[in-house]
C-alpha positions as CSV (number, residue, x, y, z in Angstrom):
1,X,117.5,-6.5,-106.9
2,X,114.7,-8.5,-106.1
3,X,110.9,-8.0,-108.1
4,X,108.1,-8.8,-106.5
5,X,105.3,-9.5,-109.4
6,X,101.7,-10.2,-108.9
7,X,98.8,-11.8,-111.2
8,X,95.6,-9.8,-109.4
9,X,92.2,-12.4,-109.0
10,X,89.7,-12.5,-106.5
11,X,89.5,-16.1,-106.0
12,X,93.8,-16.7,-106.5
13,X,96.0,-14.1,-106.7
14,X,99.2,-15.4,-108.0
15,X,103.1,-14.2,-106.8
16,X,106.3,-14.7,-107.6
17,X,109.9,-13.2,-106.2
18,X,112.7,-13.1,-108.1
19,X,116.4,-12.1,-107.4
20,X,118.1,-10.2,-110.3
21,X,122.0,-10.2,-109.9
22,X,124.0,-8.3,-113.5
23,X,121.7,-10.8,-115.8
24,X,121.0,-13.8,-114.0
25,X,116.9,-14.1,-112.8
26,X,116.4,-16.7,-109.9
27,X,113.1,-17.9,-108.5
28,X,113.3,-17.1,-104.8
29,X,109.5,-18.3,-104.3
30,X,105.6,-17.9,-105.7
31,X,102.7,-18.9,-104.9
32,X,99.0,-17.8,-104.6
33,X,97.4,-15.5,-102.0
34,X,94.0,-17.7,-101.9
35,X,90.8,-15.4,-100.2
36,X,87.8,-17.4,-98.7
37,X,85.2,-17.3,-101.3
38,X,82.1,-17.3,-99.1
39,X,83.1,-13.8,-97.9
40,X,82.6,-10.1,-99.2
41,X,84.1,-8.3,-101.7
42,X,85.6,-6.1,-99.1
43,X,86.7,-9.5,-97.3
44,X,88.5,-10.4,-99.7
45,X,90.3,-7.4,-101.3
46,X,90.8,-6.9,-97.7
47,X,93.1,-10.3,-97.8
48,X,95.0,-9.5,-100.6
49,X,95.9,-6.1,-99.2
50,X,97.4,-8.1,-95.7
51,X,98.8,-10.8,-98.0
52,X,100.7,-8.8,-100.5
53,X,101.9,-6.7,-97.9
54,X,102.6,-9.2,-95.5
55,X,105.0,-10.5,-98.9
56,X,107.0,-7.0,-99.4
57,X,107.4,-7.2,-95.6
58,X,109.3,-10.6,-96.0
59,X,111.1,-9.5,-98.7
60,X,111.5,-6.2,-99.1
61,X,111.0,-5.5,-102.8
62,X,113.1,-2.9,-105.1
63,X,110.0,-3.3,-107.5
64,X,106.2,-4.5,-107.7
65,X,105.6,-5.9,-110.5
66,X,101.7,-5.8,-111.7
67,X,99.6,-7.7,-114.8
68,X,97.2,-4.4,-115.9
69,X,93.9,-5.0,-116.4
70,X,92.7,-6.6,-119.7
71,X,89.1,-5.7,-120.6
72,X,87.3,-8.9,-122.5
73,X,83.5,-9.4,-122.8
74,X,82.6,-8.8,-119.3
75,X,83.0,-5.4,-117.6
76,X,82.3,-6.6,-113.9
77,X,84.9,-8.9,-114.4
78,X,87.2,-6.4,-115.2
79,X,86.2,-4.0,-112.2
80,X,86.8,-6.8,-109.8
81,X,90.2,-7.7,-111.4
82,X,90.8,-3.8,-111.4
83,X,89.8,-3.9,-107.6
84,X,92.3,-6.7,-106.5
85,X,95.0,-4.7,-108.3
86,X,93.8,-1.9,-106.5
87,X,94.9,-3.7,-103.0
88,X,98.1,-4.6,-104.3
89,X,98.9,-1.2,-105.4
90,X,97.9,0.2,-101.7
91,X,100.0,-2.3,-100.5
92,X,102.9,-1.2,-102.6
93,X,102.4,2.6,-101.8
94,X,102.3,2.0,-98.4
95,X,105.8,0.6,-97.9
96,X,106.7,2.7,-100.9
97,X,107.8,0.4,-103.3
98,X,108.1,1.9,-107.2
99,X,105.5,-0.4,-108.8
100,X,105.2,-1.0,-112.8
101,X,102.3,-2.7,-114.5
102,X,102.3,-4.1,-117.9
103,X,99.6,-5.4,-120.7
104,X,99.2,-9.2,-121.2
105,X,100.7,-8.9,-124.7
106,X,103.6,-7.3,-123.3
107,X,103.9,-9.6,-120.3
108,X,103.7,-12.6,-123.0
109,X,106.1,-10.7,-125.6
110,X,108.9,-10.9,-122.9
111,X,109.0,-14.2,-121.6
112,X,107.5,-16.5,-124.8
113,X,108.4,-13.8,-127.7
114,X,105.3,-13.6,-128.3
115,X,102.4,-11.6,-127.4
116,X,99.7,-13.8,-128.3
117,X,101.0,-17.0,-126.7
118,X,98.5,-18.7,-125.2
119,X,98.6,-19.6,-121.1
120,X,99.9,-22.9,-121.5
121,X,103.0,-21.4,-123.3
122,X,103.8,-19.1,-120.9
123,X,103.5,-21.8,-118.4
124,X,106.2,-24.1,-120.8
125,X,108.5,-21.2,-120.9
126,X,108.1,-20.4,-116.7
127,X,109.2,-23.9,-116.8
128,X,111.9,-24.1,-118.9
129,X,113.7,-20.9,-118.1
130,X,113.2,-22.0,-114.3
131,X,113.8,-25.3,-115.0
132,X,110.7,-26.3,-112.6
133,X,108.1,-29.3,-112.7
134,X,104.5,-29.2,-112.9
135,X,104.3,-29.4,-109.0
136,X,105.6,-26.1,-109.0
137,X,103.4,-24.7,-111.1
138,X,99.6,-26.3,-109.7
139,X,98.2,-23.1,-111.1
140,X,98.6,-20.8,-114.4
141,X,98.3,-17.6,-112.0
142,X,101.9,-19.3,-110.1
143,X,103.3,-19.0,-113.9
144,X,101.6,-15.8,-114.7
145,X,103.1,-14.4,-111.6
146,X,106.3,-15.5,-112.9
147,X,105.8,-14.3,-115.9
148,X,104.7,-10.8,-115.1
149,X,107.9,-10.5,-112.6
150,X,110.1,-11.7,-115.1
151,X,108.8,-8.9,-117.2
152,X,109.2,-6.4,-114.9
153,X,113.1,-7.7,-114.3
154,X,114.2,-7.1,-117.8
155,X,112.2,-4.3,-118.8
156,X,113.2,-0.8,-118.3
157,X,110.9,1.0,-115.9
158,X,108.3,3.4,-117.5
């Protein structure tokens, strides 16, 4: 089975692809689909739409794995973080991949063990289960991504 999970931004939109084989999780690859800042909204939700799809393409997800939403102080931030899930969820839909999203505590529940770790412990724990070094992981949207599709590969789908 592979998982295709996604950490939705504007400015970096993290991935990560894992393989799932009975229980062992590999890292296949992750990384960030990066839109050019200078341009529009559209522009750039545009990107992540090609991106992400251009990813399930490559790899041909059983699953897309997405971080919901989370609603802090500012609303527009959460519209525009609600917007660049929106483009990955087109792009999942239109090759017809079953797609799950989950809540930061649960996300954080899965991999850490607990829900309110913080972004540098989820990072630790990308690491350690992954047994990767901090090259790997140049951004906390690379781990997030991780995160999120590690989630999605050992949770049952809703």
């Amino acid at each position: 089975m592979i998982i295709l999970g996604f950490d939705p931004g504007l400015t970096n939109t993290g991935y990560a692809v894992l393989r799932k084989e009975a229980n062992n999780i590999t890292l296949v690859e992750s990384g960030l689909v990066k839109p050019k800042v200078g341009k529009t909204l559209s522009a750039r939700l545009f990107t992540i739409f090609s991106e992400t799809s251009k990813l399930i393409e490559h790899f041909s997800p059983n699953l897309v794995v997405i971080e919901n939403v989370f609603y802090g102080k500012n609303v527009q931030s959460a519209i525009k973080l609600g917007q660049a899930k929106a483009s990955i969820m087109l792009s999942a839909e239109k090759y017809n991949i079953d797609m799950v999203d989950y809540a930061p505590r649960e996300i954080k529940q899965s991999i850490v063990g607990n829900g309110s770790a913080s972004k540098e412990q989820v990072a630790f724990m990308v690491k350690k289960i992954f047994k990767l070094n901090d090259e790997a992981l140049k951004s906390t949207d690379v781990s997030d991504a991780i995160a999120i599709a590690w989630c999605g590969a050992n949770r049952k789908p809703k």
